[in-house]
N, CA, C and O atoms as CSV, one atom per row, in Angstrom:
chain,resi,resn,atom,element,x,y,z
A,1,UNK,N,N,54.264,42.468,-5.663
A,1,UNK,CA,C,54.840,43.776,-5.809
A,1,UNK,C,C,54.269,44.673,-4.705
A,1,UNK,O,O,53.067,44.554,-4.467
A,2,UNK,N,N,54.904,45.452,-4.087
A,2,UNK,CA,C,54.878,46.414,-2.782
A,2,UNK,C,C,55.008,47.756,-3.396
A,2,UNK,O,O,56.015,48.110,-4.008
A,3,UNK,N,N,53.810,48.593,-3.189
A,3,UNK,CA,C,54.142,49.818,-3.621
A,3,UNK,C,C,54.180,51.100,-2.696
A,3,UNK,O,O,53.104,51.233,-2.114
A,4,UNK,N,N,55.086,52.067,-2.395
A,4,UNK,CA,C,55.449,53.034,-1.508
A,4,UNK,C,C,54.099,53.326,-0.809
A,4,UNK,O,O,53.115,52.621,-1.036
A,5,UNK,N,N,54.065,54.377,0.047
A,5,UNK,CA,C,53.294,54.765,0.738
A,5,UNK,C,C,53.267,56.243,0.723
A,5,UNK,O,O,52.858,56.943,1.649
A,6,UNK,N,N,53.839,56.750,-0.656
A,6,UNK,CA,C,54.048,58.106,-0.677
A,6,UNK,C,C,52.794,58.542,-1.046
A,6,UNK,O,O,52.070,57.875,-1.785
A,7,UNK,N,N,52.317,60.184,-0.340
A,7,UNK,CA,C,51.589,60.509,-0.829
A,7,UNK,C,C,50.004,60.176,0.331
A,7,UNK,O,O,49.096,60.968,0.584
A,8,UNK,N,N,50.165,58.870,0.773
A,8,UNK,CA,C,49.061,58.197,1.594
A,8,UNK,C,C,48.161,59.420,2.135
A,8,UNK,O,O,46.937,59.476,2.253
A,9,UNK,N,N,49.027,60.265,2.391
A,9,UNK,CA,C,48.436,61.299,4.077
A,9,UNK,C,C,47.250,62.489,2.928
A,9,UNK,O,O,46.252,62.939,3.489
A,10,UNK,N,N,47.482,62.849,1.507
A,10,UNK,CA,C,47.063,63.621,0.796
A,10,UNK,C,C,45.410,63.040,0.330
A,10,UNK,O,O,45.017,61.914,0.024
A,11,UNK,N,N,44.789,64.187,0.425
A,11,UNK,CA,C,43.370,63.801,-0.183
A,11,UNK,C,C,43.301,63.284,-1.624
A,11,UNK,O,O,44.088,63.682,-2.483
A,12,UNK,N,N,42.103,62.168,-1.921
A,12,UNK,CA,C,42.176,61.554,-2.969
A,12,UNK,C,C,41.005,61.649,-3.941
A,12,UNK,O,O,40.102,61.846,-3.129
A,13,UNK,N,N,40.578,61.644,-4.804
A,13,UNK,CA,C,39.251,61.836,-5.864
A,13,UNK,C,C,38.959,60.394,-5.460
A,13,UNK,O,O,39.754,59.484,-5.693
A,14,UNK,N,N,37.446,60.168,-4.664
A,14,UNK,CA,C,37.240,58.518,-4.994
A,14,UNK,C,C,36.692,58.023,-6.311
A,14,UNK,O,O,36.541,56.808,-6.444
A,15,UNK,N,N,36.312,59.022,-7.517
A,15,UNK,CA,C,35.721,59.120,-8.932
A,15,UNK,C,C,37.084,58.602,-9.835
A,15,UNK,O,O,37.061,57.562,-10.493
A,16,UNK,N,N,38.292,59.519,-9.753
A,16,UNK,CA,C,39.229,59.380,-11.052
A,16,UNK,C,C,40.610,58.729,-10.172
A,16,UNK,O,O,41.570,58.313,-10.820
A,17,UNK,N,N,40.614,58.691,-8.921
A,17,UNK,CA,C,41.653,58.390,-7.589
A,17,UNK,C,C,43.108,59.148,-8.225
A,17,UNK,O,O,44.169,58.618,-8.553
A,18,UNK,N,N,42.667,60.677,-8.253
A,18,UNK,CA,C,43.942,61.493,-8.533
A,18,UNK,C,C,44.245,62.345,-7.569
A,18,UNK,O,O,43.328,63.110,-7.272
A,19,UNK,N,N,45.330,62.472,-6.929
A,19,UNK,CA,C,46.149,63.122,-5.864
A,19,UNK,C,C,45.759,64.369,-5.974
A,19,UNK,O,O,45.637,64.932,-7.062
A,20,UNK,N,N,45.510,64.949,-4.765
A,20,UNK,CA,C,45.425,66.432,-4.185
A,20,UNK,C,C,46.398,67.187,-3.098
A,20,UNK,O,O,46.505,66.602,-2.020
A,21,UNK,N,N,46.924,68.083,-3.212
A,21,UNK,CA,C,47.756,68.373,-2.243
A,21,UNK,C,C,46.720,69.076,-0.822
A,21,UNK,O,O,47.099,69.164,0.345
A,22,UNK,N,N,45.635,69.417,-1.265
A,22,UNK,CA,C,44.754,69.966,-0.516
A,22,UNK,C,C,43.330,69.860,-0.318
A,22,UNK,O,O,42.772,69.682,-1.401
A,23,UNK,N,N,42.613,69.897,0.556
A,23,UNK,CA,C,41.309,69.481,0.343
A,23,UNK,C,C,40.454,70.203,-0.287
A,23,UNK,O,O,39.429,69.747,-0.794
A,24,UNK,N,N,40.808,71.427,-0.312
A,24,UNK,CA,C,40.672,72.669,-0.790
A,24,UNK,C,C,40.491,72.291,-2.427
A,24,UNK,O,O,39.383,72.079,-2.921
A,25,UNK,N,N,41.688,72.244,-3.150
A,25,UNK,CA,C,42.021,71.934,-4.268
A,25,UNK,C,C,40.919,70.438,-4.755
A,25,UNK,O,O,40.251,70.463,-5.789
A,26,UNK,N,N,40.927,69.207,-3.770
A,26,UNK,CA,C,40.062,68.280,-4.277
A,26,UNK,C,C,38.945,68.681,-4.513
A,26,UNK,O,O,38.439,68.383,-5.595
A,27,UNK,N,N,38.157,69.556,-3.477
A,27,UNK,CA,C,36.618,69.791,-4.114
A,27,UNK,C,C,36.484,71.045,-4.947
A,27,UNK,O,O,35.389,71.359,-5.414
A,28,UNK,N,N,37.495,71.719,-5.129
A,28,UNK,CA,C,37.219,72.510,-6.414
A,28,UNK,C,C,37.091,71.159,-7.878
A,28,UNK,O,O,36.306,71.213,-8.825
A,29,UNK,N,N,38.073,70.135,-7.618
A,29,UNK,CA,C,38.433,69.314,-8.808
A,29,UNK,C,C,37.275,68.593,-9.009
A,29,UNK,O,O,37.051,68.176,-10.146
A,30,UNK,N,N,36.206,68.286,-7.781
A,30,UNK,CA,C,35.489,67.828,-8.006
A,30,UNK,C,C,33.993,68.741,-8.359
A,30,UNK,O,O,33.223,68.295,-9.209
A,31,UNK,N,N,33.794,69.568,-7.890
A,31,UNK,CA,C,33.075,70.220,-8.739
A,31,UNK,C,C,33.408,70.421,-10.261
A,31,UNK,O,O,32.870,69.633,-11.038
A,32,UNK,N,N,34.210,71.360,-10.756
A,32,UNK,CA,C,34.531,71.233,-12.243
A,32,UNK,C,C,34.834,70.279,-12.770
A,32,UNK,O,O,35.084,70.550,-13.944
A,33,UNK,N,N,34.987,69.071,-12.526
A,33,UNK,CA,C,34.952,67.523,-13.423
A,33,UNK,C,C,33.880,66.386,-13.011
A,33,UNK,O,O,33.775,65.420,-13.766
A,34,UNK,N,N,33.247,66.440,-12.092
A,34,UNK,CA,C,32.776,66.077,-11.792
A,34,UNK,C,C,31.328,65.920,-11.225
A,34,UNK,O,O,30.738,64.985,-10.683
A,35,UNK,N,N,30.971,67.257,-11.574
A,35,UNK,CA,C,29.714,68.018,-11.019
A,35,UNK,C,C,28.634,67.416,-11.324
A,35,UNK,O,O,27.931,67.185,-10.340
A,36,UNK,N,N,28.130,66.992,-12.526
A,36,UNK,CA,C,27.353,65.730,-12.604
A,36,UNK,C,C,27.081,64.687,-12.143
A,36,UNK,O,O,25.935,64.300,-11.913
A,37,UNK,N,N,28.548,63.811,-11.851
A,37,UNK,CA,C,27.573,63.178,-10.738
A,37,UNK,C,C,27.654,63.206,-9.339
A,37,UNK,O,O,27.533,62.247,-8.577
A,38,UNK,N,N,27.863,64.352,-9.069
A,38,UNK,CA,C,27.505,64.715,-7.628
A,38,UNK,C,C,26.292,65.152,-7.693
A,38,UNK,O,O,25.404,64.704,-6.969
A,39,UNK,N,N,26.076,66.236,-8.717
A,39,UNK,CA,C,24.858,66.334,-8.440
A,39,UNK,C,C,23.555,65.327,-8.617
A,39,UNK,O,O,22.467,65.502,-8.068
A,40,UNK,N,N,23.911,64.202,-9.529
A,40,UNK,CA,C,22.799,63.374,-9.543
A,40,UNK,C,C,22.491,62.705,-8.064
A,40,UNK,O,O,21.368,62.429,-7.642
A,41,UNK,N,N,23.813,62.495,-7.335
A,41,UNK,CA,C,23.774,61.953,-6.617
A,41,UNK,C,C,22.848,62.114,-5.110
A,41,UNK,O,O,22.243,61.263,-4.458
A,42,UNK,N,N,23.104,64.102,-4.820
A,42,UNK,CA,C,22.805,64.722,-3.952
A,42,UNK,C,C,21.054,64.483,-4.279
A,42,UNK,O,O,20.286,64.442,-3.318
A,43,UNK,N,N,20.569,64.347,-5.590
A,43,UNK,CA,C,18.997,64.189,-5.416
A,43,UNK,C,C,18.167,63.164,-5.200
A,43,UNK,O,O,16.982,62.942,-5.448
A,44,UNK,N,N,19.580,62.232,-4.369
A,44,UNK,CA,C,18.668,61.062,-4.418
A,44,UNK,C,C,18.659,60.917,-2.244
A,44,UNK,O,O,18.238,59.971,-1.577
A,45,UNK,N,N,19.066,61.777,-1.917
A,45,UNK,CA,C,19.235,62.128,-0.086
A,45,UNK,C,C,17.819,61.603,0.219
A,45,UNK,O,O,17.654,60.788,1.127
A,46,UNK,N,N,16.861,62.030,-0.480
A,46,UNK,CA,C,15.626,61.648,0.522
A,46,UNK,C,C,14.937,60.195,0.826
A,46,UNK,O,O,14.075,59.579,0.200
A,47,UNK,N,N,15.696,59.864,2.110
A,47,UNK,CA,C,15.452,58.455,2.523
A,47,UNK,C,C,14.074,58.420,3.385
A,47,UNK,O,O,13.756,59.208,4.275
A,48,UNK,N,N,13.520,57.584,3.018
A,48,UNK,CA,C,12.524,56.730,3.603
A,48,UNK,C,C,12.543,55.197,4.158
A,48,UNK,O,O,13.238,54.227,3.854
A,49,UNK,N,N,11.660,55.354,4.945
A,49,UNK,CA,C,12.105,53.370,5.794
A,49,UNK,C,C,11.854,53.239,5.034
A,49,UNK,O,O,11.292,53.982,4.229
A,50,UNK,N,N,12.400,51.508,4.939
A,50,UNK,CA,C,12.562,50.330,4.280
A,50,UNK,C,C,11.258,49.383,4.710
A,50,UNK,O,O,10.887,49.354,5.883
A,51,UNK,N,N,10.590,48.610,3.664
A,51,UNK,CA,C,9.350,47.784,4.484
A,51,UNK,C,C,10.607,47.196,5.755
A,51,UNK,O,O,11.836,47.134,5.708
A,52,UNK,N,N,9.748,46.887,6.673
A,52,UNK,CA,C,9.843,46.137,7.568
A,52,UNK,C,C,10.631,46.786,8.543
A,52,UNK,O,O,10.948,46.049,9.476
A,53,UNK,N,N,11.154,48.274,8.621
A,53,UNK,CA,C,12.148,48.623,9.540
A,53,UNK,C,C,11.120,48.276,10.911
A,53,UNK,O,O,10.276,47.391,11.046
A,54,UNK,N,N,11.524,49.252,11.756
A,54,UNK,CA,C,11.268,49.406,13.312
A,54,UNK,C,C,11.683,50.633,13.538
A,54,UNK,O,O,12.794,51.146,13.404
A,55,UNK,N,N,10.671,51.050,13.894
A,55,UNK,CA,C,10.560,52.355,14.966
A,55,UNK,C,C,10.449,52.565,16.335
A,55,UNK,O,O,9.313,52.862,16.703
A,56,UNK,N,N,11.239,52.502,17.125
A,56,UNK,CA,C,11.253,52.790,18.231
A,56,UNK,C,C,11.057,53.770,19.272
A,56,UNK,O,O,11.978,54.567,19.089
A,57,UNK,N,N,10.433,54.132,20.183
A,57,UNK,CA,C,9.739,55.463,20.619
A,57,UNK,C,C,10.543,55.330,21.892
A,57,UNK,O,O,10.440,56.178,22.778
């Protein structure tokens, strides 16, 4: 089964994958439904090497 391509070009929720006409409109949607786990997510930013990386000067 082949399904259209309508819609393709419009921003998408990668959480609930529901259509936005605007990007505008997606991250309002994603704040108010979703705000949890973005925010869990945003507190986990602080990266540190990995054993064994390489640092290069």
């Amino acid at each position: 089964m082949v399904l259209p391509l309508v819609d393709e070009h419009k921003p998408k929720c990668y959480l609930c994958h529901e259509g936005f006409e605007t990007i505008e409109k997606l991250r309002e949607h994603q704040n108010v439904k979703h705000g949890d786990v973005l925010e869990s997510n945003e507190r986990k930013t602080t990266r540190e090497p990995a054993p064994g990386d390489v640092t290069v000067f």
